[in-house]
C-alpha positions as CSV (number, residue, x, y, z in Angstrom):
1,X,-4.3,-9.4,11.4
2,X,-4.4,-12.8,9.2
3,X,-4.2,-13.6,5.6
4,X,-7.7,-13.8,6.3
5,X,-8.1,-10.0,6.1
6,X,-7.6,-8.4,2.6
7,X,-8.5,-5.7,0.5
8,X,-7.7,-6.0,-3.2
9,X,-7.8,-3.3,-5.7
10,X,-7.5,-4.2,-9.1
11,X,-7.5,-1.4,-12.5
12,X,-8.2,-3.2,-15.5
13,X,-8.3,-2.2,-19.2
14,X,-9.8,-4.2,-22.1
15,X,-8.3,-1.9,-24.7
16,X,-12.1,-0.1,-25.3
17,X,-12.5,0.9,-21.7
18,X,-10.6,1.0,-18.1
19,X,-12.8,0.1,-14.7
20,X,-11.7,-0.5,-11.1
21,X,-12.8,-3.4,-9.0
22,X,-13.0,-3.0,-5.2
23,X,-13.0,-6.2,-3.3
24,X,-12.2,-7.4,0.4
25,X,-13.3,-9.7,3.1
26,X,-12.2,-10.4,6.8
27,X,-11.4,-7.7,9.4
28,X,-10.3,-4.5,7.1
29,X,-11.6,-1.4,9.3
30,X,-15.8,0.1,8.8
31,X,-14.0,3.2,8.0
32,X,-11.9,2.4,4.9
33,X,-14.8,0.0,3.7
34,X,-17.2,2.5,3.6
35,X,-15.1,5.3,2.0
36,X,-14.3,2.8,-0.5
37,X,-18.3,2.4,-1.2
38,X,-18.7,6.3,-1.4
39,X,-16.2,6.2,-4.3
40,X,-17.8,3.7,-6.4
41,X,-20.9,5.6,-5.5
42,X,-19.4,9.1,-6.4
43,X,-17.5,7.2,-9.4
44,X,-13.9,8.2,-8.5
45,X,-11.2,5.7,-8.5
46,X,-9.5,4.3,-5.3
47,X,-5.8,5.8,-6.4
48,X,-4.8,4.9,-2.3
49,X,-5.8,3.3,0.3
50,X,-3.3,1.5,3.8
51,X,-4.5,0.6,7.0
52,X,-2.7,-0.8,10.4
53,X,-3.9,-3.2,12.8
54,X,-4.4,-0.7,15.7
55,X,-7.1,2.0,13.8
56,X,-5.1,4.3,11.7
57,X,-6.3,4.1,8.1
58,X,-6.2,6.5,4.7
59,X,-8.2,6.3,1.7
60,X,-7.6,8.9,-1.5
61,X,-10.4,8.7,-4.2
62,X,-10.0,10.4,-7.8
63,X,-12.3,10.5,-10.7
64,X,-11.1,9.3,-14.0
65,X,-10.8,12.6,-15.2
66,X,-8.6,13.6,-12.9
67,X,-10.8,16.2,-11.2
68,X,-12.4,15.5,-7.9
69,X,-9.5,14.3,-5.6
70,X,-10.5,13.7,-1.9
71,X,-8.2,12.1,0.7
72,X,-9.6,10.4,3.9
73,X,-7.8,9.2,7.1
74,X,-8.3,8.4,11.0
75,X,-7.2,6.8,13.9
76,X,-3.5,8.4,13.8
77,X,-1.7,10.4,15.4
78,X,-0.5,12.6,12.2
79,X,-3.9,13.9,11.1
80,X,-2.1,17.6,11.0
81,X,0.7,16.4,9.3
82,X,-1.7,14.6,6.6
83,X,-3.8,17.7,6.4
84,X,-1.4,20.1,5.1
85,X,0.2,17.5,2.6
86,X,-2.7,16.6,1.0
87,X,-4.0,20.0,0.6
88,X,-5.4,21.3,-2.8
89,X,-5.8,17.5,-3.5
90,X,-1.8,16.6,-3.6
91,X,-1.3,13.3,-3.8
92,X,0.3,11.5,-1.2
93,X,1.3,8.0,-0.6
94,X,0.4,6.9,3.2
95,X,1.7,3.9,4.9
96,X,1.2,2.7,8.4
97,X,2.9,0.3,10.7
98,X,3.6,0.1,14.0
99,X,7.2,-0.4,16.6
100,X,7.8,-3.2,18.5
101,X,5.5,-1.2,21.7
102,X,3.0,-1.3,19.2
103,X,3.4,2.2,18.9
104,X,1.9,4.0,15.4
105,X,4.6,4.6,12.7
106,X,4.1,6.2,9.2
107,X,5.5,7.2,6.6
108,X,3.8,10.0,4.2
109,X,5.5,10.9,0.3
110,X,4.2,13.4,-1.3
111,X,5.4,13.8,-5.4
112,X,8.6,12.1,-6.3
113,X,10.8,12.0,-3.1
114,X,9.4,14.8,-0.2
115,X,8.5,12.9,2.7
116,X,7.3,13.1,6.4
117,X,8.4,10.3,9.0
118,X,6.9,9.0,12.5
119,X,10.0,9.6,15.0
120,X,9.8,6.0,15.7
121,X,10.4,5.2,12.5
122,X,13.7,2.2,11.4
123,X,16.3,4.3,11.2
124,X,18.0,2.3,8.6
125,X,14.4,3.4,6.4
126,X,14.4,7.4,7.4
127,X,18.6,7.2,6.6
128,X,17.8,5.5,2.7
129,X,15.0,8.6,2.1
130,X,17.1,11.1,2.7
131,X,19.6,9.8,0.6
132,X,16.9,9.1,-2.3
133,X,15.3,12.8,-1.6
134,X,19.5,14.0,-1.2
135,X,19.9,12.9,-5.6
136,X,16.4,13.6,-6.6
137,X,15.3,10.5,-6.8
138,X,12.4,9.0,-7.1
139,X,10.7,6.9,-4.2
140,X,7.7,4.7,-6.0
141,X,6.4,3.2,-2.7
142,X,7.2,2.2,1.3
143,X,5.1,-0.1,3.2
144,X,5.3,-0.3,7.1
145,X,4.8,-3.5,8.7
146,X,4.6,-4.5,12.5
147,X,7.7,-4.8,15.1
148,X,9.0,-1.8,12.9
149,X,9.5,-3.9,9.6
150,X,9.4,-2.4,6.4
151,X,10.1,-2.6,2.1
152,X,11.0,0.6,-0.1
153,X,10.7,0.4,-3.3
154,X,12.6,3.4,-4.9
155,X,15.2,4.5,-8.1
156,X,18.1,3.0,-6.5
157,X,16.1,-0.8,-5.7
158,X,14.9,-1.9,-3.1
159,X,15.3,-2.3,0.9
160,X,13.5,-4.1,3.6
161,X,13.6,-5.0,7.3
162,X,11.7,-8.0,7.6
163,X,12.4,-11.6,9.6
164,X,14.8,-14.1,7.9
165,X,12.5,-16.7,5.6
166,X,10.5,-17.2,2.5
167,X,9.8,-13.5,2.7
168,X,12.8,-12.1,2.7
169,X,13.9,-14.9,0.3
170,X,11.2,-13.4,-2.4
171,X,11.9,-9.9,-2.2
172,X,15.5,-10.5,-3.3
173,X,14.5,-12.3,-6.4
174,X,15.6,-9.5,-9.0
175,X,12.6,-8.1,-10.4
176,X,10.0,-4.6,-9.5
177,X,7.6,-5.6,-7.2
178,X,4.3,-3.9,-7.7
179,X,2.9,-4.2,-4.3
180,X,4.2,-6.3,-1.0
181,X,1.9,-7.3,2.5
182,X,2.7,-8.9,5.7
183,X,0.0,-9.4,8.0
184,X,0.4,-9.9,11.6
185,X,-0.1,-13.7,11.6
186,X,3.0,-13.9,9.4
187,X,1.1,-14.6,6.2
188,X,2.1,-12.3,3.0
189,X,2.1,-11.8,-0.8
190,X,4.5,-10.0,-2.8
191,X,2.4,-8.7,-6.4
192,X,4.5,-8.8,-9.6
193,X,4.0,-7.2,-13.1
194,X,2.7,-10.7,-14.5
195,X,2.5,-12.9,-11.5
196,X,2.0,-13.3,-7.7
197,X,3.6,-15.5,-5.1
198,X,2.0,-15.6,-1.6
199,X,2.7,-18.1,1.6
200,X,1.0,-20.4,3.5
201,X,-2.3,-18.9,5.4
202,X,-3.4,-16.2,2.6
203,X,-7.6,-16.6,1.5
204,X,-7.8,-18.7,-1.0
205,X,-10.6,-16.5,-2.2
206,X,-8.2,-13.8,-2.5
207,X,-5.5,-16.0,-4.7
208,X,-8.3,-16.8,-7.3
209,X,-9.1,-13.4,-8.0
210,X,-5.7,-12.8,-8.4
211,X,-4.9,-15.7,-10.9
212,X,-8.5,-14.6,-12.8
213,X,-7.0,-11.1,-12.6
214,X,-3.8,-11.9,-14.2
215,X,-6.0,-14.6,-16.8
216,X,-7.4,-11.8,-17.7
217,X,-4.7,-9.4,-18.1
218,X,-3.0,-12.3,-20.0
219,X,-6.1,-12.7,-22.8
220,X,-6.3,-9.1,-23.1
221,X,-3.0,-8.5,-24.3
């Protein structure tokens, strides 16, 4: 709901050895927090993991070798749908958002451009898909916001939906963007190769990680 509630996961590699960290604070849902403790537990790697404000969430977990996949999810309305993607451990990329009823929307990609949409889905973000999937191309990632907002990252750039302002401003700064949030309070962060920039009203707790995380990155190389 705020830049008070976050969930960072960060994959790290020292050149010897590669470990996960798991960390978040504020209102991210039991569910997803206690997946995410069963795969430390279990030793598999959090390779996905999106949530909305109104209950629907997903979690996929991986071990290092590659063996053990297991996807989680609840609280939507495309549990079928998920089902048969993520069979025989697929991997799918999940997003969830919601319309301006505060209706769910999703978005599910499974491999490099197949794809199942909510109905209520932007149509401006189900017409760029189709074209991507139309040239097999590649979509890297979508994220769903509230009020029907979105960002797609794919071969062809980027897209988004999103209110006119520092935001929007960022995401057309030439340059991949690793990662992009919006919370409902308006506070956001969009995650670069080498850097971060974030607005007003994120954790503070979260940006220190981040700038240790990137420190360390930094030393490493």
């Amino acid at each position: 709901d705020s830049g008070d509630d976050w969930l960072l996961v960060t994959n790290h590699d020292d050149g010897n050895r590669k470990w996960q960290t798991k960390i978040w604070s504020g209102g991210i849902p039991d569910a997803v927090a206690r997946q995410i403790r069963n795969c430390t537990n279990k030793d598999r790697l959090v390779k996905e993991v999106d949530f909305n404000t109104d209950g629907c969430w997903y979690v996929k977990g991986v071990k290092e070798d590659g063996t053990g996949g297991h996807s989680w999810w609840g609280g939507t309305s495309a549990s079928e749908q998920l089902k048969e993607m993520t069979g025989e451990s697929r991997h799918v990329k999940v997003s969830f958002g919601s319309d301006i009823y505060r209706t769910e929307t999703y978005c599910f990609i499974q491999g490099r451009n197949g794809y199942a949409l909510s109905s209520n889905i932007n149509s401006g973000l189900e017409d760029r898909m189709k074209q991507i999937h139309e040239q097999r191309k590649t979509i890297h990632f979508v994220r769903l916001f509230d009020n029907g907002y979105y960002f797609i990252s794919d071969d062809n750039g980027s897209e988004w939906i999103l209110p006119d302002g520092p935001l929007s401003e960022e995401l057309a700064i030439i340059g991949k963007k690793e990662e992009v949030a919006k919370a409902k309070d308006g506070a956001w962060i969009v995650i670069r190769a080498n850097h971060y920039v974030s607005s007003t009203g994120v954790d503070n707790a979260l940006e220190q990680k981040l700038k240790q995380f990137y420190r360390d990155q930094k030393n490493r190389n």
